[in-house]
Each structure stands twice: as C-alpha cells, then as structure tokens.
C-alpha positions, 0 to 999 in steps of 0.5 A: 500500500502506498504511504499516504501525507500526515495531511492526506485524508482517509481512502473512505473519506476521499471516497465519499467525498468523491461520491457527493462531488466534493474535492476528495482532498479537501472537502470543498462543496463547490471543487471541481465543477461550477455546473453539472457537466462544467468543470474546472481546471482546479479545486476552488479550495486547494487548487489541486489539479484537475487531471493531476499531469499524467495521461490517462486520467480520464480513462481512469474515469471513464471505466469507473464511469462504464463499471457504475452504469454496468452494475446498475443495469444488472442491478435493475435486471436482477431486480426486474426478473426476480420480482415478476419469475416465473412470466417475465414481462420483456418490455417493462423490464428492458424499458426499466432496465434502458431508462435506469441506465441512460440516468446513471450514465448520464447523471453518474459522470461527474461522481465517476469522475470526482471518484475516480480523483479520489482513487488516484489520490490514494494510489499517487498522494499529492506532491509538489508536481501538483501545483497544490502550494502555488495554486493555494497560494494564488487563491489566497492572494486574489482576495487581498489584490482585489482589495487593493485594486478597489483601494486604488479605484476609489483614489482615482475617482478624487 
C-alpha cells in the first residue's frame, strides 16, 4: 500500500467525498465543477489539479464511469426478473432496465469522475508536481489584490 501525507485524508473519506462531488482532498462543496457537466481546471479550495499531469486520467474515469452504469443495469435486471419469475414481462423490464441506465450514465459522470480523483489520490498522494502550494497560494492572494485594486479605484475617482 502506498504511504499516504500526515495531511492526506482517509481512502473512505476521499471516497465519499468523491461520491457527493466534493474535492476528495479537501472537502470543498463547490471543487471541481461550477455546473453539472462544467468543470474546472482546479479545486476552488486547494487548487489541486484537475487531471493531476499524467495521461490517462480520464480513462481512469471513464471505466469507473462504464463499471457504475454496468452494475446498475444488472442491478435493475436482477431486480426486474426476480420480482415478476416465473412470466417475465420483456418490455417493462428492458424499458426499466434502458431508462435506469441512460440516468446513471448520464447523471453518474461527474461522481465517476470526482471518484475516480479520489482513487488516484490514494494510489499517487499529492506532491509538489501538483501545483497544490502555488495554486493555494494564488487563491489566497486574489482576495487581498482585489482589495487593493478597489483601494486604488476609489483614489482615482478624487
């Protein structure tokens, strides 16, 4: 098992995180996405990476994205046959089986991706590469930058 940081969350913890959308290294409500299906290129609260300088991440996601859909129509399946055995309607458990599906396919893609983050977390911990610190660093600039443009502002308009 790979070492994680004294400052790393537990796999459960990133797990979860990952599963409500949140940054599963930081916790932050808003990380990664602004709408949906909108991303951005870093965490709103620690300025982690999107896709963390590697090739491959997103593919990553998607099998997590391809795995979940996979059991949810078997999940729905089973479920379908084992209620109406021994006459199976075929109709209203494919087009149960269909609908549930398309939703956890297309509503499910932005948690396999925060997911999937919170598995690469736990496989490669955040290091320097990452940019964390000097995104960190620039997010808690803005605010005193933006202070200190509205200061001068206000000295222009006199």
């Amino acid at each position: 098992m790979p070492s994680t940081a004294d400052t790393s969350p537990t796999l459960g913890k990133m797990l979860l995180r990952g599963i409500v959308r949140c940054c599963p290294h930081c916790g932050n409500r808003h990380a990664f996405f602004t709408k949906w299906f909108v991303r951005r290129e870093r965490c709103a609260g620690c300025g982690l990476r999107w896709e963390r300088n590697y090739e491959g991440f997103m593919l990553g996601a998607m099998a997590v994205s391809f795995i979940t859909t996979g059991e949810a129509l078997l999940i729905t399946m089973l479920i379908g046959v084992a209620s109406t055995y021994p006459e199976v309607p075929l109709v209203p458990v494919l087009g149960s089986t269909v609908a549930v599906t398309v939703l956890v396919g297309v509503f499910g893609y932005p948690i396999s991706y925060t997911l999937w983050q919170a598995v690469d977390l736990y496989l490669r911990p955040v290091s320097e590469d990452d940019g964390e610190m000097h995104a960190r660093t620039i997010l808690s600039d803005a605010p005193q930058q933006a202070a200190e443009a509205e200061g001068e502002g206000q000295g222009e308009g006199r």
